[in-house]
C-alpha positions as CSV (number, residue, x, y, z in Angstrom):
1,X,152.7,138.1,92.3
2,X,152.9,136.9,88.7
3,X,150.2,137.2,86.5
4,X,148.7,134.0,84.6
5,X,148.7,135.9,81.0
6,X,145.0,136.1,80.8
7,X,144.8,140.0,81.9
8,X,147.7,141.4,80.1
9,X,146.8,139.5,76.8
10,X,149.5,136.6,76.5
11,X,149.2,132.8,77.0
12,X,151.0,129.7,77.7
13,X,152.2,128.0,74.6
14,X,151.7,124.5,75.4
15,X,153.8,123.1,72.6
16,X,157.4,124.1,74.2
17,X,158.9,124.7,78.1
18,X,156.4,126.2,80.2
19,X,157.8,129.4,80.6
20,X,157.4,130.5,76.9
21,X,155.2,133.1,76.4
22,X,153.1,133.4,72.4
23,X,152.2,136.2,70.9
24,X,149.7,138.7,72.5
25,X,146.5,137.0,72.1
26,X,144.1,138.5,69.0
27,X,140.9,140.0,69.9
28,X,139.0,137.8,68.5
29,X,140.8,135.3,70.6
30,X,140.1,137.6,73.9
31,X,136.4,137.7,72.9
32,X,135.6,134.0,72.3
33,X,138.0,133.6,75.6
34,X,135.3,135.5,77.7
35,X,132.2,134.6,76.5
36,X,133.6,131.1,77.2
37,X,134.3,132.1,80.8
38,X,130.9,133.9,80.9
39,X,129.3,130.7,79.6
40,X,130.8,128.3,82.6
41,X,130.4,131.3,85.2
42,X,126.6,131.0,84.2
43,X,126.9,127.1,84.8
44,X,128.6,127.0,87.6
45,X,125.8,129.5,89.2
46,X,122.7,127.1,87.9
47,X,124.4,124.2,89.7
48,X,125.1,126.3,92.8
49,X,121.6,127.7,93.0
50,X,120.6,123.9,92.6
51,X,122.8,122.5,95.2
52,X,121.5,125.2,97.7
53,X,117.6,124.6,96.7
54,X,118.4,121.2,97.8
55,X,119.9,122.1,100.8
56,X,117.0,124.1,101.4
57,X,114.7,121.3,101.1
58,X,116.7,119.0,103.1
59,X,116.6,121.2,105.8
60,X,112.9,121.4,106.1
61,X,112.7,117.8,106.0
62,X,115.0,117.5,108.8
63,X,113.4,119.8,111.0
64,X,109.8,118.6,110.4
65,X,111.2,114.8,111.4
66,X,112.6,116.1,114.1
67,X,109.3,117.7,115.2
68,X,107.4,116.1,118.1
69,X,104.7,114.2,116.8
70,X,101.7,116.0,119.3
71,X,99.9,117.1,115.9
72,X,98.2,113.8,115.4
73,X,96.5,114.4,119.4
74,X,95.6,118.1,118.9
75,X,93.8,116.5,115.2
76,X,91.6,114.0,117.0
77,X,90.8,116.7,119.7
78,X,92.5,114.6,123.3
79,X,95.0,117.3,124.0
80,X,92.7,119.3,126.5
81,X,90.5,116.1,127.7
């Protein structure tokens, strides 16, 4: 399996044929790399927590519309009459 240059500290040079590899990135470089990742990771989760609150809440609204509607007798008290 060949590895995408992020692990072992190389990257794609984007200027020339797509199988050059630059130098071995700084660490610097590596640092400001994964607090970038960290940074969209932490995104990504916001919006997926969102997207399944939503869900949640759809749900319940489904389920109560599909509810029979026998609340409103047992209310006015003619369910047992």
């Amino acid at each position: 399996m060949r590895n995408c240059g992020i692990m072992d500290g190389t990257t794609m040079d984007k200027g020339t044929d797509m199988g050059t590899l630059r130098a071995p990135l700084q660490g610097r470089e590596l640092i400001s790399l994964a607090q970038k990742l960290a940074r969209d990771a932490e995104r990504h989760a916001i919006l997926s927590a969102s997207l399944a609150s939503q869900a949640d809440r759809l749900m319940v609204a489904g389920l109560q519309a599909l509810e029979p509607r026998t609340s409103t007798l047992n209310d006015r008290g003619l369910q047992g009459r």
